[in-house]
N, C-alpha and C positions, 0 to 999 in steps of 0.2 A: 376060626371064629366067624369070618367074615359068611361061611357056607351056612353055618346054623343060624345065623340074622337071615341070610337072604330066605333059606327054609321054613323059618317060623313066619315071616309076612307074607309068603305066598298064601297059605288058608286069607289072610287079611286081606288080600286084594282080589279074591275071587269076584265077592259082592260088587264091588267100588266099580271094576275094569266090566264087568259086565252090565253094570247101569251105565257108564260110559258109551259101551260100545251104542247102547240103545239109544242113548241122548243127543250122540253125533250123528246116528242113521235118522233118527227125526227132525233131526235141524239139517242135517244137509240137505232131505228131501223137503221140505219148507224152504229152502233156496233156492233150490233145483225150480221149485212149483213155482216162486216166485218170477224166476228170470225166465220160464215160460208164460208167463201171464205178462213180462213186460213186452216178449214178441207179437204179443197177442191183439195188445193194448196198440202199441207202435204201429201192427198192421192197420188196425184197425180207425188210428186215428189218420195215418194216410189213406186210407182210402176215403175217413171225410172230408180232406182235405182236393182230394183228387175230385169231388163231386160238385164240393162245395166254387171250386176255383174254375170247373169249365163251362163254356157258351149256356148259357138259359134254354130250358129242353123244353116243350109244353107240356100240359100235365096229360099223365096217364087217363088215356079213354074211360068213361062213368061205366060202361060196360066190363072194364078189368078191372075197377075197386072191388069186388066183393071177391076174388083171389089174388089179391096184391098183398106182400106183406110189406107192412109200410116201415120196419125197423131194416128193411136193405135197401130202402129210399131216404130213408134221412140224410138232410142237410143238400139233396140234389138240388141244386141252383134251376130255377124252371121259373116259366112266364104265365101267367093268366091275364086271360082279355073277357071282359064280362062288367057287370054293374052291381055296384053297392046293394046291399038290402037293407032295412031299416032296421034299428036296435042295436046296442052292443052287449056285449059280457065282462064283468074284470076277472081273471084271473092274480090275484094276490100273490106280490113275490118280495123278493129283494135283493138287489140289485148290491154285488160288492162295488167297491169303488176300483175305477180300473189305476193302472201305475203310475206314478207322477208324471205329467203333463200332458196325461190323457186327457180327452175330452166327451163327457157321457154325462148320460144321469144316472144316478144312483140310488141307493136309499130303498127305504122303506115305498111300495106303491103297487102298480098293476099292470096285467100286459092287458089290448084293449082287442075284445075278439067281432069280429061284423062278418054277417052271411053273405056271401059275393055268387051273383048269379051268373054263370059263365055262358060265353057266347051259344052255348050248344044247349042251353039248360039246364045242365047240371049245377051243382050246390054244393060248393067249398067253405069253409071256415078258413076265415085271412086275422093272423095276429098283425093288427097293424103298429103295435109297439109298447113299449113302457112310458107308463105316466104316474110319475109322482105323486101319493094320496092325497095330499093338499090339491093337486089339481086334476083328479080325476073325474070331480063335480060337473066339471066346464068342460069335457070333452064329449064332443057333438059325434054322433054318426057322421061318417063319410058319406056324401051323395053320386047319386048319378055314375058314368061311365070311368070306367078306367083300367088300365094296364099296370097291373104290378109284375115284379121282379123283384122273388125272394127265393126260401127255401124249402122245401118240402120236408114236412114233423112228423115223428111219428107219436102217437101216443106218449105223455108222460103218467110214470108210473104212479100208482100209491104207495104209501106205507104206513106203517104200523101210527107214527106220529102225524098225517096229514089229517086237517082239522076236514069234519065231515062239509061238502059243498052246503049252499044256499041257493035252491035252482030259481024257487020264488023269487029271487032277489036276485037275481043271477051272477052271484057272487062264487066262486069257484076255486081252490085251491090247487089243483094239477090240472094242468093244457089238455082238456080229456076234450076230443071234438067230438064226440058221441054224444055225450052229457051238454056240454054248450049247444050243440044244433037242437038237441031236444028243448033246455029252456028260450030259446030264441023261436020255436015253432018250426023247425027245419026239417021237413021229411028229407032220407034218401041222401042226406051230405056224407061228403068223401070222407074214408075212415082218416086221412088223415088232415093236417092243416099249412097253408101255406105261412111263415116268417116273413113278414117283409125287409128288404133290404134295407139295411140304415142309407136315407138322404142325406143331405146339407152336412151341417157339425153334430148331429148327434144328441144336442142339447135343447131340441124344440120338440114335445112330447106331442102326438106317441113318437120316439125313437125307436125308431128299425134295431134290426139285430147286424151288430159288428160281427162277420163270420170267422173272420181273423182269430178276433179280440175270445170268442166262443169256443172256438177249436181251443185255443191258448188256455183254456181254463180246464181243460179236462185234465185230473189228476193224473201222473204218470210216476209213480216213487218204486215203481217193482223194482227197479233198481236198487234203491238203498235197501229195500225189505230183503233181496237177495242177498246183499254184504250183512248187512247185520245176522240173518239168520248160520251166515255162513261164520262172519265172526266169533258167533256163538260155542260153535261144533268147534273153532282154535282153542276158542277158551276153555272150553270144558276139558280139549288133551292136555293143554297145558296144564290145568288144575289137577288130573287127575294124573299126570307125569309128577309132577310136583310132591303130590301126595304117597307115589310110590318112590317116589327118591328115598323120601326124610323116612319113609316104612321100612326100607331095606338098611339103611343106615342105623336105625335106631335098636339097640340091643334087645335083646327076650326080656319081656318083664320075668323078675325071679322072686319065687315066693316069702 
C-alpha cells in the first residue's frame, strides 16, 4: 500500500520540487551576491577610512584636474593655503541627529560653499559647513587669507527625486562643484571640492564635517541581506520537505 501512495505523489511533486529547486538557486545566489557586495562595501569603506585618517596631503596639481577621477579621491584628508573669494552657495540638506550625547547640529538647513583662491591660482570650491536655516541669513562670507584642513569630495550625485537647483539664487540641492563655481562666476575650479574639518564642539555653524561620525553613517546591512536571502532558500526546503512528507503519506484519492 505504502508503494502505490509513494507512486501516485511522485507525478504530484514533479511541479512543486522543481519550482523549488529554482527558488532556492535564486535565493542562494541573491546571498551569495549579497555577501559579495558586503566585501565590497567593507573594502571600500576601509579605504575611506585609511584616507580619511592619514597626514593632510596638498591638493592635486590644477594642471592634473581635467584627468583626475575625483570618486578615487574622496574623503582624502589634504590642505589648502590660499584666500577666500567673495560670495557663498547653500546647498540644502538635513542633517540626522547624531547618537546620544553627541554633539552637532542637526536638522533641517544648508552646507555653506565659498570660492577659495589657492596660492598658485588655481580655484577650488571649500564647503565650509552646515548651518541651520533659521540661521543661514546671518552667515557672512569668510574673508581674506587662510589655511584649511579638510577633505577632498567628489561630486554628489542626482536622482530621479532631487528638487531641480536655483543658480540665480544660488540655492542648490546636490554638492555639484561645477554648477556652484558656475553660479558664483568661477571659471576653471577644481572638479571637485574641499570639506572642511569640523573645529571646536561642532555646535557653532558652519560646522565642519565629523569624518568619524561620516564614515559611521555609510550603510552596511549586506550582511543581514545575505542571511535573510539565505534564510529564505531553508524555508522554502523546509516547506517544500514538508509538503512532500504529508504527499507521500496521504492515500490515492479513490473515485
Amino acid at each position: 500500500m505504502s508503494e502505490q501512495i509513494a507512486s501516485a505523489s511522485r507525478p504530484k511533486l514533479l511541479l512543486p520540487a522543481a519550482l523549488t529547486v529554482i527558488g532556492v538557486g535564486v535565493l542562494f545566489y541573491l546571498g551569495a551576491w549579497q555577501w559579495q557586495r558586503m566585501d565590497e562595501k567593507r573594502a571600500f569603506i576601509t579605504r575611506l577610512e585609511t584616507q580619511a585618517q592619514g597626514p593632510a596631503v596638498g591638493l592635486p596639481p590644477a594642471g592634473e584636474w581635467p584627468r583626475l577621477d575625483p570618486s578615487a579621491l574622496d574623503l582624502t584628508r589634504s590642505v589648502a593655503k590660499g584666500s577666500y573669494l567673495d560670495g557663498i552657495a547653500g546647498v540644502r540638506t538635513t542633517i540626522a541627529a547624531g547618537p546620544p550625547g553627541s554633539r552637532q547640529l542637526s536638522g533641517f538647513g544648508r552646507w555653506v560653499f565659498q570660492g577659495f583662491r589657492l596660492e598658485d591660482g588655481a580655484t577650488i570650491l571649500v564647503n565650509r559647513g552646515f548651518v541651520p536655516e533659521s540661521r543661514f541669513a546671518v552667515i557672512a562670507p569668510a574673508t581674506g587669507a587662510a589655511t584649511i584642513t579638510g577633505y577632498l569630495r567628489a561630486p554628489e550625485a542626482r536622482n530621479n527625486f532631487t528638487p531641480a537647483d536655483l543658480p540665480q539664487q544660488r540655492e542648490f540641492y546636490t554638492r555639484d562643484p561645477a554648477g556652484i563655481a558656475a553660479a558664483l562666476g568661477l571659471s576653471g575650479a577644481a572638479p571637485f571640492y574641499l570639506e572642511a574639518e569640523r573645529q571646536g564642539d561642532g555646535l557653532t555653524p558652519p560646522a565642519g564635517v565629523d569624518v568619524k561620525e561620516l564614515i559611521g553613517r555609510i550603510p552596511d546591512n549586506h550582511l543581514q541581506y545575505a542571511l535573510t536571502w539565505w534564510g529564505l532558500a531553508a524555508t522554502l526546503i523546509g516547506v517544500f520537505g514538508a509538503y512532500g512528507w504529508q504527499a507521500r503519506r496521504k492515500p490515492a484519492d479513490t473515485p
